[in-house]
N, C-alpha and C positions, 0 to 999 in steps of 0.2 A: 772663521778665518778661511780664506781662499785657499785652494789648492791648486800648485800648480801639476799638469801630469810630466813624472818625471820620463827624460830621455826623451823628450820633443820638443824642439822650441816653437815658443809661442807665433803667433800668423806675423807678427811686426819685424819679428826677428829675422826675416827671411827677405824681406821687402830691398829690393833695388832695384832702379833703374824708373821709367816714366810708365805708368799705365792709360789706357785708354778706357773712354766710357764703357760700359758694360753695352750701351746701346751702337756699340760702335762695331759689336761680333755679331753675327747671322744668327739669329735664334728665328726658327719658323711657327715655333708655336705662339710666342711673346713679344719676342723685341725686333723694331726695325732694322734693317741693314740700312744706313747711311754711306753705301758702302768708301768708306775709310779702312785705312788700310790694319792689322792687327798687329798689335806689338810683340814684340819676340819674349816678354814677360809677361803676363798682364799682373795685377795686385789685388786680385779678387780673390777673398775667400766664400768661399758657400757656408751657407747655416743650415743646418738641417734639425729638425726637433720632429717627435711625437710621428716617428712613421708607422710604430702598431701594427708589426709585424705586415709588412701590405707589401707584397714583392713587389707587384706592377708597380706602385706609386714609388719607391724606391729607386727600382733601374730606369725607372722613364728621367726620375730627377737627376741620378747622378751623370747621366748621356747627356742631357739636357746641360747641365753645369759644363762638365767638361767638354763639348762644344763650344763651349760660351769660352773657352781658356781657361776655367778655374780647376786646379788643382790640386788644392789644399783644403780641405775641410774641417769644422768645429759642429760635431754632433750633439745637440743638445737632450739628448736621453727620451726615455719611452720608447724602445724598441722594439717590445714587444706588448701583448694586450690588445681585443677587438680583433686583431686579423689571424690568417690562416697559414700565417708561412712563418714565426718563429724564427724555427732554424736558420733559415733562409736569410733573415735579416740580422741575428745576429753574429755568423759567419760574414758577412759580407760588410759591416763595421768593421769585426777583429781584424779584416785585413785591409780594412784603409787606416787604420789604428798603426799595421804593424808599416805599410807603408809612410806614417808620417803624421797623419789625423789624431785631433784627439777629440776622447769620449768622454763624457760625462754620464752621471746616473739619474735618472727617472723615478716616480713613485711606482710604475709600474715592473720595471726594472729591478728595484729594491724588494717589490712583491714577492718575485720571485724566491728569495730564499727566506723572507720573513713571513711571507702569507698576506690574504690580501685584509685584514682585520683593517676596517674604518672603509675601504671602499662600498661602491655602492651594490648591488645585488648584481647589474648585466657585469660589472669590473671584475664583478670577483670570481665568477661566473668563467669569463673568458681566460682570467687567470689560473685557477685552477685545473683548467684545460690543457694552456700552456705547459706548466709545471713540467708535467713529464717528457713532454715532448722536447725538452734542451737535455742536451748530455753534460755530463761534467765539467767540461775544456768550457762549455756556451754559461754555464750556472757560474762557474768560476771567476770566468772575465767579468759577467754584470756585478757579483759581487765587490770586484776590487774596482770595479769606477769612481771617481771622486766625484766630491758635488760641485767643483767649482771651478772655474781655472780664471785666476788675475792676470790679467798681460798688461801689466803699467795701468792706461788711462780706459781697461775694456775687463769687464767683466764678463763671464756669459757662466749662465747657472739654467738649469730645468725650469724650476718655479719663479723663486722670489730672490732679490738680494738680502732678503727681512727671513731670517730662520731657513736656510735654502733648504731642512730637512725635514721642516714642516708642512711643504707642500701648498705655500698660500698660491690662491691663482690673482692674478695682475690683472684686473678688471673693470677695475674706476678710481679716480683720483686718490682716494683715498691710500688703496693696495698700492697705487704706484709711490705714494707719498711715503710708504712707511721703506721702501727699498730705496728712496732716495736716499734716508736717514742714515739707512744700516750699510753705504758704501760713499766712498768720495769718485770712484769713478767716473768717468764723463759721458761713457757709456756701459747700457748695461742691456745685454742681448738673453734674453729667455723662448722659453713655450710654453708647453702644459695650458694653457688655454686654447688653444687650436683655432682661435680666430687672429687676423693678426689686426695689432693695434701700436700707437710709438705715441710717448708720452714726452712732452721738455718738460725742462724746469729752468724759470728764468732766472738773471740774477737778481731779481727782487723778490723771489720764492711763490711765485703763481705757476703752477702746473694743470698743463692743459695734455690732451689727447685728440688722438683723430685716428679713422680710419687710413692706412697707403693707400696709395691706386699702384694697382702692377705696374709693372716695367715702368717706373717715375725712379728718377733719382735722387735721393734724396740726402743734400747736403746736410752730417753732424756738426751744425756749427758749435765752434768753439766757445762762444759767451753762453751755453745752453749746457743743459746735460739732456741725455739722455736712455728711455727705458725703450725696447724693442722687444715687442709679444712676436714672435715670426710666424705663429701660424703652425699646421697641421701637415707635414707629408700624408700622412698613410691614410689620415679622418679629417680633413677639413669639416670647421662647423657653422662658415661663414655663408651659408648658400649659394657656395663656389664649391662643384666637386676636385677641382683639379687642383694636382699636390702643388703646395703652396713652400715655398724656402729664401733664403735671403742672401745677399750678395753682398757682401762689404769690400769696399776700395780700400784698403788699408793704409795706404798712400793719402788720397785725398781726403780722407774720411767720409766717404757715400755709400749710402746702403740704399740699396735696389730690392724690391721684393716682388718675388719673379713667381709665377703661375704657369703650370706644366700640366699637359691633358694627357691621360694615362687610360689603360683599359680597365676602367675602373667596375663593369660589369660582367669580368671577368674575377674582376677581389672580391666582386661582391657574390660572386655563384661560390666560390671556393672557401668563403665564410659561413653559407647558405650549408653547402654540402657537408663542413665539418662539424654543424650540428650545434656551431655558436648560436647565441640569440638573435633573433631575427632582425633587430631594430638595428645589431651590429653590420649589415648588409647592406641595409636600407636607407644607411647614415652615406654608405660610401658612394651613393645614386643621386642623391638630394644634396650633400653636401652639409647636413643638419644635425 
């Protein structure tokens, strides 16, 4: 069953007045200036998943968003694991959380207080490293994250809409076919795959996939459903190193998925130096 997080309303809930394209704000790293004028609202929420403890990839995204005018965020979990700044990143959640944001929980997240049994040897690895390095207030909050948050016709969860505590990863028709099953949603926003990918489902029940192209708009039409893998802030594994996050028109129903170039050989020294596994640095260079 979905959970909603109590004492925040959901991104719809908030919504008035007329928004403009996301391509319609000066973004210099990604989107063109048409220059058109910016609305005194806009109805963009950001999506953030899987930053992995990555400070740079982190502040570049959320400067990045909020130039764009979006101001309200939905973290989709993994905040920490692979990177070198922990703290850093889960401090800096809890207060767009207390600001108004809401969090969900990660498999990496949930490592945390249960250990990382079933991960792979670099995961668990990085995890256990972590471990000590969060104080009580940081271990506390990932514990009480919930997996899910339902806002009417939008779901957004870490993994899957299919067992969301099982950790399936959204990869090929089939994964996305069984999260179709287990929600009536119209859409359903995830990560934990850190490639991004957006699945329909028609009304005749044929489900297809495709890769986004950045800064492309992409209309949820209504006669369709749909799954949104958003991708990696902190680890991209698309062979695109630059943090990857998603932009929802809540109004229009458009999601944008937007690409931010970050000092990413600087995450990657500061991983290097903390004594992680090597291939965790080397992921953040390559993008792989």
């Amino acid at each position: 069953m979905a959970v909603k997080k109590p004492g925040h309303n959901p991104p719809e809930a908030q919504c008035r007045g007329r928004s403009l394209p996301l391509t319609a704000v000066k973004l210099k790293e990604t989107l063109p200036d048409f220059g058109l004028r910016q609305a005194s609202q806009l109805m963009w929420v950001g999506l953030l998943s899987d930053i992995h403890a990555n400070r740079e990839a982190l502040e570049a995204t959320l400067d990045h968003a909020r130039r764009a005018g979006i101001s309200r965020f939905v973290f989709l979990g993994d905040y920490v694991g692979y990177g070198a700044d922990p703290g850093y990143v889960v401090d800096t959640v809890m207060r767009e959380v207390e600001a108004g944001a809401v969090a969900l929980l990660g498999n990496h997240d949930a490592a945390i207080g249960s250990g990382p049994g079933g991960m792979n040897s670099i995961a668990a690895e990085a995890i256990e490293w972590t471990r000590p390095r969060l104080d009580i207030a940081q271990r506390e909050f990932l514990a009480r994250l919930p997996l899910t948050l339902d806002d009417d016709s939008r779901l957004f969860v870490h993994a899957s809409a299919h067992a969301p505590a099982h950790w399936e990863y959204v990869t090929d028709v089939p994964a996305a076919s069984r999260s179709f099953m287990a929600t009536q949603a119209h859409a359903t926003f995830c990560g934990h795959v850190h490639v991004p990918e957006l699945f329909h489902l028609s009304s005749t029940g044929k489900i297809a996939g495709f890769q986004p192209v950045q800064a492309v708009e992409i209309p949820l039409l209504a006669n369709r459903r749909w799954l949104a893998v958003l991708g990696s802030v902190g680890q991209p594994r698309d062979f695109n190193p630059t943090a990857c996050y998603g932009a929802l028109d809540v109004e229009r129903n458009v999601l944008t998925y937007v690409r931010v170039p970050y000092d990413n050989e600087t995450a990657a020294r500061k991983v290097r130096e903390a004594g992680l596994p090597a291939i965790l640095s080397d992921r953040l260079i390559v993008g792989a």
